[in-house]
N, C-alpha and C positions, 0 to 999 in steps of 0.2 A: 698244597703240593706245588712244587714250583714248575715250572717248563721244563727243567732235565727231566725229573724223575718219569713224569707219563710218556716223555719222547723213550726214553730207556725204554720201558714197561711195553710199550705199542711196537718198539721196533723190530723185535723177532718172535712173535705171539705164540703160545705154544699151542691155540686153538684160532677157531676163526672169531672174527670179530661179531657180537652179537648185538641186533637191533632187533629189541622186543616189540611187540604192535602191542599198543594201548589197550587195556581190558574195561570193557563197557559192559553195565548188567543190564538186565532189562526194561528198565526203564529208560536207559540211554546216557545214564549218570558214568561218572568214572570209577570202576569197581577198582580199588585200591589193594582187597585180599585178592583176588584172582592177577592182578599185576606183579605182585610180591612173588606169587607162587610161580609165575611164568619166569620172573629176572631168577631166581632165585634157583629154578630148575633146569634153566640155561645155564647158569656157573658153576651148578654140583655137573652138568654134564660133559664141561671142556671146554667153556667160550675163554678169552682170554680177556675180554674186556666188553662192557653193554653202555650201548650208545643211546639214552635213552629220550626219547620224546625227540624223535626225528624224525625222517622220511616215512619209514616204517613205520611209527610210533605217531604220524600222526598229528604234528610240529604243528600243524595248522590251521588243525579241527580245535583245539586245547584254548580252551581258558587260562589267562593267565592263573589264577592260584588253583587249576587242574595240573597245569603245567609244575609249579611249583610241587605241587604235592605227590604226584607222580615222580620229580627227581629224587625229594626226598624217601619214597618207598622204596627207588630203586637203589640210593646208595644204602637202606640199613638190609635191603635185601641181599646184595652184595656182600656187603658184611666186610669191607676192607679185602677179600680178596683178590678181586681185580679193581682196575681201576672205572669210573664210572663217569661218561662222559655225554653231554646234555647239548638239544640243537638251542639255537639262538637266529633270530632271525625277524625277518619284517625290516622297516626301514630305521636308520641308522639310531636314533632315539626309542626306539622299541624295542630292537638288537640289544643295546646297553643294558635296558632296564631286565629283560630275560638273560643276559648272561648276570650281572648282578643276583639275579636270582635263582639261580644258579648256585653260583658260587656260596648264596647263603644256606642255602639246601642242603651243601655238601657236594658237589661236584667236585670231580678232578682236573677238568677240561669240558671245551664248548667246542660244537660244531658248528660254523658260523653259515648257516642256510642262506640260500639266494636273497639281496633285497626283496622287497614286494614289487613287481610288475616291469619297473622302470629298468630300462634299456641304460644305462649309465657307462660314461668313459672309463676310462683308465684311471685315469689322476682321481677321478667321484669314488671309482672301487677302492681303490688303496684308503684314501682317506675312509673311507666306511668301515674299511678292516681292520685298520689303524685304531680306531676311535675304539672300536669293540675289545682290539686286546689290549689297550690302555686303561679300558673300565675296570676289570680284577686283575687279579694276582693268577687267575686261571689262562693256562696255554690253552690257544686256536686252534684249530684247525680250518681251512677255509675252505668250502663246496662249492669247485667249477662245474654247472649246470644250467640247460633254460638260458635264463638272461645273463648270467655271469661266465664269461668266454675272457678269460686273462690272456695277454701276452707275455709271450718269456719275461722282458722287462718288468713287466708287471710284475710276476712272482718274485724274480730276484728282489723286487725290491719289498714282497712279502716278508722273504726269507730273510733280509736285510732286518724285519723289523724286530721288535723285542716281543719277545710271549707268543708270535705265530710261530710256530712248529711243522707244520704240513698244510699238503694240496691232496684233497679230494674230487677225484675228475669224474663224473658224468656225462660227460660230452660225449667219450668214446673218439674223439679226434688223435688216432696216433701219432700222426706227422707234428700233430700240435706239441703234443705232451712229450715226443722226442726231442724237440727243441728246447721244451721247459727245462728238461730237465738238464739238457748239454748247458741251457745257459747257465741255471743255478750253481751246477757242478764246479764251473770255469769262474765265474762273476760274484758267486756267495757260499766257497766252499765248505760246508760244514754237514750238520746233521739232521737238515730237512727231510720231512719225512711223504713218502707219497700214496695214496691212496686207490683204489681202481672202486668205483664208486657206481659202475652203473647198474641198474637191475640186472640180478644173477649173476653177481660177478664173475663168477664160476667161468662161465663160458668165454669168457673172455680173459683168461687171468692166464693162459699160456703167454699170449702176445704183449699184455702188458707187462710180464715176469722179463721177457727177452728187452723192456726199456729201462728196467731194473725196478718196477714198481712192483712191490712184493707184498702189501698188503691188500686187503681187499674185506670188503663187507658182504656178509654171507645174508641174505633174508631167511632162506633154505633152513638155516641152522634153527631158525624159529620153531619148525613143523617138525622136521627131520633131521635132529643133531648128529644121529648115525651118520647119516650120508655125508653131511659136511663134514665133518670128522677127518672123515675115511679120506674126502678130497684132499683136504688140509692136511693130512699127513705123508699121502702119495707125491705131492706137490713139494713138500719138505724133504722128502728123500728120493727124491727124482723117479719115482714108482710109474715110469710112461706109461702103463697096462691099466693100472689100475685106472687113472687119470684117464683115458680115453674111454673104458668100459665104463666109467659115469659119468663121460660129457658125452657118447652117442646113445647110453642105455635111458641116463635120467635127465641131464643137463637140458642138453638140448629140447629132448618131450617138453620137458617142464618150460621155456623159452617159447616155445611155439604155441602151448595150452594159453601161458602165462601172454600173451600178443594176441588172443580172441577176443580181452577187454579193456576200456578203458578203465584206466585205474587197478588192474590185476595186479601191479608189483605189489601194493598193500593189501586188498581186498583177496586175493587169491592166498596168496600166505596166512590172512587171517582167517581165512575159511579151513587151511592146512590144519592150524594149531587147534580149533574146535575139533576136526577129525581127530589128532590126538588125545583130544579128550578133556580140554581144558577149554570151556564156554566162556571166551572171550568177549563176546559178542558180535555185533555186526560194526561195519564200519559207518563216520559219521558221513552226511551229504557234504557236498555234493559227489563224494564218491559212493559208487553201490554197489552192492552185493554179485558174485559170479553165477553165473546161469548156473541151476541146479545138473544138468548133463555135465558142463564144466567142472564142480565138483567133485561127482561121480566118477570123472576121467584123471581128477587130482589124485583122489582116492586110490587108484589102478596103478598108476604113476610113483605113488609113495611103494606102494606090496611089489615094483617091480625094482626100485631102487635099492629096497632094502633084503631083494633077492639077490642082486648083482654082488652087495657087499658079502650076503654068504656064500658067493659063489668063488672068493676072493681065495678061500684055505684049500 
């Protein structure tokens, strides 16, 4: 696939964007049927596109040929309906070799995850970024987060390159990401694409929708594809009621449960999806598992969320 087609495919999604969490059996191996059934019950439900073996997913627990093999479940789980797009990351020779494989997997695009550790300049990020979408034929995407804080220049000259596509912000810095985006607009007019990238994007996807970033990564969607759903459609059609009565009823709860632990963006979502019914397993160290009360209050959270939506007719 080339850079248009997934910039096309990603630019007006007719569901939320979905990031499945890794499925581990119990021995701590990579369950490969329980992963399949997870991507696969995400896109008969309305995701528009799975992003997989990334944040969510776990980008950094994975073995390289876990990694591999989980891309490939996920694109035949997909099945050509949406497009299926895989993290990349570690330092710039490592990046390479996973987006490469990638690409032989069957990807349609990489999401280029923070270097490892290092605090790196400007002119160090680009050339990092550079080098990754020169490896395939596969469009970029590139995740502002942690260590990687771009300046406008910097993007434009993202945007300038061949095969990056978009910016995924985690930072949450709007004044920042206002500026990205006047400059790219002005400096590298075309069809870059921007992301809102931070846990639960939900809650924050009014304010970044008003700097025109209009996509967004759903975790939510993992556990509870109703409620995203519903957001994602409210959101589409300017449903202000709807949209406020699941960021004070669920949004929010879910934000504040989700900030009692470290490491809850993955661990608590995959604690979700076990609730629904699909024993995913635990997540690997050094991230761990949610207080059992914690849980139990997820639990409450979901039957109240998904009361809200019938409360909707």
């Amino acid at each position: 696939m080339t850079p248009a087609p997934l910039a096309a495919r990603l630019r007006d999604p007719s569901g939320p964007l979905f990031f499945p969490v890794t499925a581990y059996g119990p021995d701590g191996s990579v369950d490969l049927d329980v992963y399949r059934t997870h991507v696969r019950e995400g896109v008969a439900a309305g995701a528009a596109a799975v992003f997989a073996c990334c944040g969510t997913g776990e980008f950094h627990a994975l073995l390289p040929e876990e990694f591999e093999a989980c891309v490939r479940a996920a694109v035949e789980a997909a099945g050509g309906r949406v497009p299926v797009v895989a993290g990349a990351g570690y330092g710039t020779a490592l990046a390479v070799r996973y987006a490469r494989t990638a690409e032989a997997a069957g990807a349609d695009g990489l999401l280029a995850m923070p270097p490892y550790l290092v605090h790196a300049g400007q002119e160090g990020l680009l050339r990092h970024y550079r080098e990754i979408a020169a490896a395939t034929a596969l469009p970029v995407i590139v995740y502002q987060r942690d260590n990687v804080v771009l300046t406008p220049p910097a993007v434009v000259g993202l945007a300038r390159t061949e095969g990056v596509i978009g910016l995924k912000d985690g930072l949450g810095d709007l004044d920042l990401m206002q500026r990205i985006v006047s400059a790219v607009r002005t400096e590298a007019p075309g069809d870059f694409l921007y992301f809102n990238g931070l846990p639960t994007a939900e809650l924050t996807q009014l304010a970044y929708r008003a700097l025109g970033v209009t996509l967004y990564s759903s975790a939510v969607f993992c556990f509870a594809p109703e409620i995203a759903l519903a957001f994602h459609r409210a959101l589409r059609s300017d449903d202000d009621a709807t949209v406020r009565r699941l960021l004070d009823g669920f949004y929010r709860p879910f934000v504040e449960l989700r900030d009692q632990g470290r490491g809850y963006a993955v661990s608590l979502v995959k604690a979700g999806v076990r609730l629904r019914g699909l024993d995913v397993g635990e997540v690997r160290p050094p991230l761990q598992e949610p207080a059992e009360d914690h849980v139990k209050r997820l639990a409450r959270l979901i039957e109240r969320g998904h009361a809200l939506l019938e409360g909707e007719e």
